[in-house]
C-alpha positions as CSV (number, residue, x, y, z in Angstrom):
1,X,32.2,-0.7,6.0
2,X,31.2,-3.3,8.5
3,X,29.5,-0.3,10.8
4,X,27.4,0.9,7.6
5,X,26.0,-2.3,7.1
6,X,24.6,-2.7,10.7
7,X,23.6,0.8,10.7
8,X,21.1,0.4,7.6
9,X,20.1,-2.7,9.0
10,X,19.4,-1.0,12.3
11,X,17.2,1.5,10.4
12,X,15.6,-1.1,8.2
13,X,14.7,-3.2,11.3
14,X,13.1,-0.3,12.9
15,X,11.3,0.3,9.7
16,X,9.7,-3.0,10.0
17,X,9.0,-2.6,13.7
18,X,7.2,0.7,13.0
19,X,5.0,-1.0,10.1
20,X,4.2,-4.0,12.6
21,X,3.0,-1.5,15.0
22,X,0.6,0.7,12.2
23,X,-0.4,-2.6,10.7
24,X,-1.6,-3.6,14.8
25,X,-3.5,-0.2,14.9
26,X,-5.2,-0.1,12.0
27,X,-6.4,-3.7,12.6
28,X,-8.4,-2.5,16.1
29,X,-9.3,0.3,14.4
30,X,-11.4,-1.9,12.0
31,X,-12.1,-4.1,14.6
32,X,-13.8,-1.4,16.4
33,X,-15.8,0.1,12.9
34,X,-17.1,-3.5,12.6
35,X,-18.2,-4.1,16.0
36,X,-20.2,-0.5,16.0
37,X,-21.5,-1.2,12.7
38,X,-22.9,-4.8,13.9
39,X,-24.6,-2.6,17.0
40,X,-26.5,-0.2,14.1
41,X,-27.5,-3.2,12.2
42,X,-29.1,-4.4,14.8
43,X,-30.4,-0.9,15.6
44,X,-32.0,-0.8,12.4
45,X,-33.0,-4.2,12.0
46,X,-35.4,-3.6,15.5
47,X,-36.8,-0.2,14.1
48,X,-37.3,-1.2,10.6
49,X,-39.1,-4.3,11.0
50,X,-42.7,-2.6,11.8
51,X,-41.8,-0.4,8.8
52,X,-41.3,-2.3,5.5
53,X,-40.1,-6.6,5.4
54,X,-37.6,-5.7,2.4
55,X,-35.8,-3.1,4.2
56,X,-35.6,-6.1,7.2
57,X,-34.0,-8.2,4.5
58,X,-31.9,-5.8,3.6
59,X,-30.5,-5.1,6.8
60,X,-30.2,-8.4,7.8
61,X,-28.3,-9.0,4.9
62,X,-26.2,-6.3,6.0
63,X,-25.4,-7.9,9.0
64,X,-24.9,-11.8,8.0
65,X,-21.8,-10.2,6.4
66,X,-20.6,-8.7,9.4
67,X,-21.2,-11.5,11.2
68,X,-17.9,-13.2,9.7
69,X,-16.2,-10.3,11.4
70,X,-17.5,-12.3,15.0
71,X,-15.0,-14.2,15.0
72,X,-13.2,-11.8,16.9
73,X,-15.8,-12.0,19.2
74,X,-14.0,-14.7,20.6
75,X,-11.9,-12.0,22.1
76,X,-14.0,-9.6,24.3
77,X,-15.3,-9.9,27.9
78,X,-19.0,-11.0,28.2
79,X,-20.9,-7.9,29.8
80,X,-23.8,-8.0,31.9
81,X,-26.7,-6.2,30.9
C-alpha cells in the first residue's frame, strides 16, 4: 500500500513539474508577442503621424498600454544600433 502511495505521488509531482514548465513557455511566448507588438506600435506611430493626429493618438494609446509590459525590459541586453 505504502509503494502505491509514492507511486501516485511520483506521478502527481511530475504532473506539477510539467505544468511549471508549460506555464514558463507560455510566459516567453507572451513576452515575445508583447515585445514585437511594442516594435509595430512604434512602426505605426512614425508612419502615421504625417497622415492623420487621431490615428497618432490612437496608436499611442496603443502603446502606453504595452508599455506596462516594459518592465521586463529590465531583463534584455542593451544592443547597439
Amino acid at each position: 500500500m505504502e509503494g502505491l502511495n509514492t507511486f501516485f505521488l511520483g506521478i502527481i509531482a511530475l504532473c506539477m513539474i510539467i505544468i511549471t514548465a508549460g506555464m514558463v513557455g507560455i510566459f516567453f511566448v507572451l513576452f515575445g508577442i508583447f515585445k514585437t507588438l511594442k516594435e509595430l506600435l512604434l512602426e505605426l506611430k512614425l508612419d502615421y503621424k504625417v497622415i492623420s493626429p487621431k490615428v497618432h493618438q490612437i496608436v499611442e494609446n496603443l502603446e502606453n498600454t504595452t508599455s506596462i509590459f516594459s518592465i521586463f525590459s529590465i531583463f534584455k541586453r542593451n544592443k547597439k544600433k
